[in-house]
N, C-alpha and C positions, 0 to 999 in steps of 0.2 A: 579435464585438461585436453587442450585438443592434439596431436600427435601433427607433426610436419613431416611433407616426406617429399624430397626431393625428384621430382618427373625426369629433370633432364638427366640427371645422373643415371638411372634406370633406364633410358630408352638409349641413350650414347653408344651403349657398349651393344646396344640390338643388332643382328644382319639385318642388311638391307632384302633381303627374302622373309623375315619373319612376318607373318601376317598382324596387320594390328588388333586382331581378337585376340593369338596368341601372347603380341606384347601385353594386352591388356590383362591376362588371367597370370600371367607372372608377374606384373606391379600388381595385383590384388594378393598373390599369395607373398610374395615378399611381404606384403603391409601387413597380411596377418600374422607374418611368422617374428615381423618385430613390435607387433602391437601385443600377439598374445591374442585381440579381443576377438576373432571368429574361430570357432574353433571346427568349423566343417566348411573351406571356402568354394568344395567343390558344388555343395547346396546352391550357393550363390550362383554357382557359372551355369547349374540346370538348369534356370527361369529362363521360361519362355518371353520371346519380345517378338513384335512385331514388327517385321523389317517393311519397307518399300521402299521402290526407286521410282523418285515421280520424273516424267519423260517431259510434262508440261499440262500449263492450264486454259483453260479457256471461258472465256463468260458469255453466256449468249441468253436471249429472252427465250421464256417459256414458250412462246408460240414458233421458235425456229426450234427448241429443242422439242415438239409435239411432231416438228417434220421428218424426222430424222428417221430412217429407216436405213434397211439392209444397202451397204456400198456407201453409204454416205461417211464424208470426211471431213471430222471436226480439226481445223485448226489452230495448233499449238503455240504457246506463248514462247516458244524453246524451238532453237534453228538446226538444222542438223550440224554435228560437231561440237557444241556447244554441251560444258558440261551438264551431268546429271544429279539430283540430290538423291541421296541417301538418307531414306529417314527412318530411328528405330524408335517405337509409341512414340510418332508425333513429333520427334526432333530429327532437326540437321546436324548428320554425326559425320557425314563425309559427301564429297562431291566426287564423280568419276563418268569413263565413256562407256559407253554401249560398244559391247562389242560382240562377236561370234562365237561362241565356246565350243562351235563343233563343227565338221569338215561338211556336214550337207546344211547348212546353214539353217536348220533348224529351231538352234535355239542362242537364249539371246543373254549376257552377263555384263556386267559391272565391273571395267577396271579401276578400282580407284584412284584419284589422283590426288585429293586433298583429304586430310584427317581431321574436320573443325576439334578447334582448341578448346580445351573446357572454359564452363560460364558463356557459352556462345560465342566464342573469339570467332571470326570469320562466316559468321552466321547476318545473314543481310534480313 
């Protein structure tokens, strides 16, 4: 019997600072605590996934990608400003900008902006 559980009701009452991993490990323990059926759901939240943010792609032939050496610049399918995909093993889980996560511009993060919707809602 499959069990219903209501998304919107569960995210409503979210702050708008909660990150959506954290939304996401409390609608999985809610569901286990009224299913009953996991009885360890922190096991779940340990597995490892692979994240990446693809910046953009490009196609080019073998014999331009044999040229390619040190200072050369492959151009992106993806414009500056333009959002970025979020993908964990292989899917689009969210879209966001690139941004500077630290004062000597070192290094570089992900603010998210969009959360694709499950079953691939907003996934092109």
């Amino acid at each position: 019997m499959a069990q219903s559980f209501d998304y919107e009701s569960a995210t409503a009452s979210d702050d708008a600072e909660t990150s959506p991993l954290e939304r996401l490990a409390e609608i999985a323990a809610r569901t286990a605590e009224e299913t009953g059926k996991f009885a360890n759901v922190d096991a779940i939240l340990r597995i490892p996934v692979t994240m990446q943010v693809v910046l953009g792609s490009a196609t080019i032939p073998v014999a331009n990608l044999m040229k390619l050496g040190r200072g050369a610049v492959v151009p992106l399918d993806h414009r500056v400003g333009e959002p970025v995909d979020v993908v964990v093993n292989g899917r689009v889980v969210a879209r966001g900008e690139v941004v500077v996560v630290e004062e000597d511009n070192s290094r570089f993060g992900v603010s998210l902006t969009e959360i694709v919707g499950p079953l691939g809602q907003g996934d092109s």
